[in-house]
C-alpha positions in Angstrom: -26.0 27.0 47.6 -23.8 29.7 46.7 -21.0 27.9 47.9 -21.4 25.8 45.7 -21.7 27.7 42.8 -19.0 29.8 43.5 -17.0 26.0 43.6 -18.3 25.2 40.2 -17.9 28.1 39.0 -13.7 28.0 40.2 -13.9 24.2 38.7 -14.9 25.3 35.4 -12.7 28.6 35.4 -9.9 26.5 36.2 -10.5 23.8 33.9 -10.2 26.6 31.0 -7.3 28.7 32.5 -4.9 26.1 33.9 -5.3 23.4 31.3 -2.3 21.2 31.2 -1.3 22.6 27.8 1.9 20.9 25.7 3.6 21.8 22.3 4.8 18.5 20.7 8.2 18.9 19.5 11.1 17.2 16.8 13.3 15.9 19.0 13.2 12.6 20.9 10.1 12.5 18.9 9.7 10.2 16.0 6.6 9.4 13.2 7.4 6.4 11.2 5.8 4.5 8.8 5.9 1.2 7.2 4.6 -0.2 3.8 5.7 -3.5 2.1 7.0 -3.2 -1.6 7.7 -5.5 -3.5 7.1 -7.9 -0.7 9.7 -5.8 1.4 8.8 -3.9 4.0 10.3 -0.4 3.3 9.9 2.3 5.8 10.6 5.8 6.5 10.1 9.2 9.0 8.2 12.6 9.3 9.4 15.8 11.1 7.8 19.0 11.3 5.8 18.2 13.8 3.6 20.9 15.5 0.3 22.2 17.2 -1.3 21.4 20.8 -1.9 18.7 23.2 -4.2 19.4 25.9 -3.6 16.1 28.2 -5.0 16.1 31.9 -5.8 12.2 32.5 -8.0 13.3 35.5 -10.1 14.8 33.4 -9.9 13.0 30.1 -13.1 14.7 29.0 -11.7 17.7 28.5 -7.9 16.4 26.9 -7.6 17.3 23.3 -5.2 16.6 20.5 -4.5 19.0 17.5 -1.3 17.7 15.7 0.6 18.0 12.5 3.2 17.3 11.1 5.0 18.3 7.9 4.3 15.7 4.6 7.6 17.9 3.0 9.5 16.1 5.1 9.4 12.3 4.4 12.5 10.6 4.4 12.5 7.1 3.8 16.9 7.6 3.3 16.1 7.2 -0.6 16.1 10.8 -2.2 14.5 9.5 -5.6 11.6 7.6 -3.3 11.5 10.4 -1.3 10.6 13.3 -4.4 8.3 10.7 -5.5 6.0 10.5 -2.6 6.6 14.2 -2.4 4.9 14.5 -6.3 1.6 14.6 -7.2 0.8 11.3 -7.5 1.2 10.3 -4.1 1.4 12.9 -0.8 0.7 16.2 -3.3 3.0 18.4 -1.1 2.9 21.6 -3.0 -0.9 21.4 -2.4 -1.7 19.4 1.0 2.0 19.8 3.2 0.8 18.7 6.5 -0.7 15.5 8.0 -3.1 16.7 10.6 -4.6 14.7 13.5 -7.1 15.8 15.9 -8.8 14.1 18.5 -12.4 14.5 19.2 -12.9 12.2 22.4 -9.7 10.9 24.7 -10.6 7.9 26.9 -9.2 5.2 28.9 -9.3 1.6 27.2 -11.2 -1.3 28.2 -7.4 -3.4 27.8 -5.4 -2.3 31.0 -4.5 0.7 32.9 -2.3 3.8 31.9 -3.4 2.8 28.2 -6.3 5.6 26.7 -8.1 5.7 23.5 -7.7 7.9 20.9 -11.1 9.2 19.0 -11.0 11.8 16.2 -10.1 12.2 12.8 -6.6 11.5 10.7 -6.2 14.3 7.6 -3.5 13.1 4.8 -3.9 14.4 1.2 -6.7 16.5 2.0 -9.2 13.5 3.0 -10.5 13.3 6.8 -11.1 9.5 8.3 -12.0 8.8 11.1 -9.6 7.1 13.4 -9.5 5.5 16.5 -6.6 3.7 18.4 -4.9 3.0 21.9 -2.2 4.8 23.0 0.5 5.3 26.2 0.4 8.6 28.3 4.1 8.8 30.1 4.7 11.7 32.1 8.3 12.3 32.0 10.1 15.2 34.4 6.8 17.7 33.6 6.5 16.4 29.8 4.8 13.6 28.0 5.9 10.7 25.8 3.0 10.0 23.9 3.3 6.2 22.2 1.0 4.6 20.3 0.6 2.5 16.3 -2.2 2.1 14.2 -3.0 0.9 10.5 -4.1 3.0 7.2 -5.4 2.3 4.0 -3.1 4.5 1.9 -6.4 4.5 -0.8 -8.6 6.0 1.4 -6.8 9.0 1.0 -6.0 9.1 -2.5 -2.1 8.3 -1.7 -1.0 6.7 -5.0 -3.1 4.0 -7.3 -4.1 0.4 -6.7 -0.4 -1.8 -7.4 0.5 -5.3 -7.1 3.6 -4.5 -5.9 2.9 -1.6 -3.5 0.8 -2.7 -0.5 -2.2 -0.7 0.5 -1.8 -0.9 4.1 0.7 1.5 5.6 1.5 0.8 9.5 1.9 4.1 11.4 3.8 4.2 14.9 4.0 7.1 16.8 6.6 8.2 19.9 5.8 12.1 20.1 7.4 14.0 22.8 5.2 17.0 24.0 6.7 19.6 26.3 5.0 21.5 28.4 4.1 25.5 27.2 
């Protein structure tokens, strides 16, 4: 009996002390978004990215995501586009300048093997939705490549005004590079 406490009890110790802990990072890393306008899809990037990824895929219960990244920083290579999604009437920088997302469960899918599902909730513009989508989990020499896409409803968070020329739907894809701390 006290064996096996005392192996619990090293279980849980060591599931809080020597979590697999990661620091996403810029480069090789890449946040990208699509939207059609005017029919066309247009697209762009984030940087700026930043926070904590505790990943362990033996013991997904425990695995938790708590990422941002910078709204300052879209580019979609048009400067005048660019200080327009920067203004108010779009991403609001000077009052919301991060894009958060944070998981709140970390499974495997039902689809195949080596593919997990993400569970939490997405932050843009200072509205939190819910969110769930499948990703891909790549360890690469002791860090992660982290892959995975997912749609949004720009409205839902109060990015820019109903338009019959700017779609709603913005298609997010996500290759984030997290290095070990």
């Amino acid at each position: 009996m006290i064996k096996n406490l005392a192996a619990l009890l090293f279980i849980f110790l060591s599931s809080i002390f020597f979590q697999k802990g990661y620091a996403p990072v810029d480069q090789g890393s890449k946040v990208h978004f699509v939207i059609k306008n005017f029919g066309i899809s247009t697209g762009g990037d984030f940087t700026g990215l930043k926070g904590t990824v505790n990943f362990d895929p033996q013991a997904l219960s425990s695995s938790k995501f708590n990422v941002s990244i910078s709204a300052t920083t879209v580019d979609t290579d048009n400067n005048s586009r660019d200080k327009s999604l920067r203004s108010d009437e779009y991403f609001e920088v000077a009052k919301y300048p991060e894009i958060n997302l944070e998981s709140t469960k970390i499974s495997l899918s039902n689809s195949a093997d080596g593919v997990y599902l993400f569970t939490g909730n997405i932050t843009i513009h200072g509205v939190k939705r819910g969110i769930i989508f499948p990703f891909n989990a790549d360890l690469i020499n002791g860090d992660y490549l982290f892959t995975g896409n997912f749609d949004l409803n720009r409205l839902d968070f109060g990015v820019g005004d109903r338009s019959a020329v700017l779609s709603n739907k913005v298609a997010v894809s996500l290759k984030v590079i997290a290095k070990r701390k």
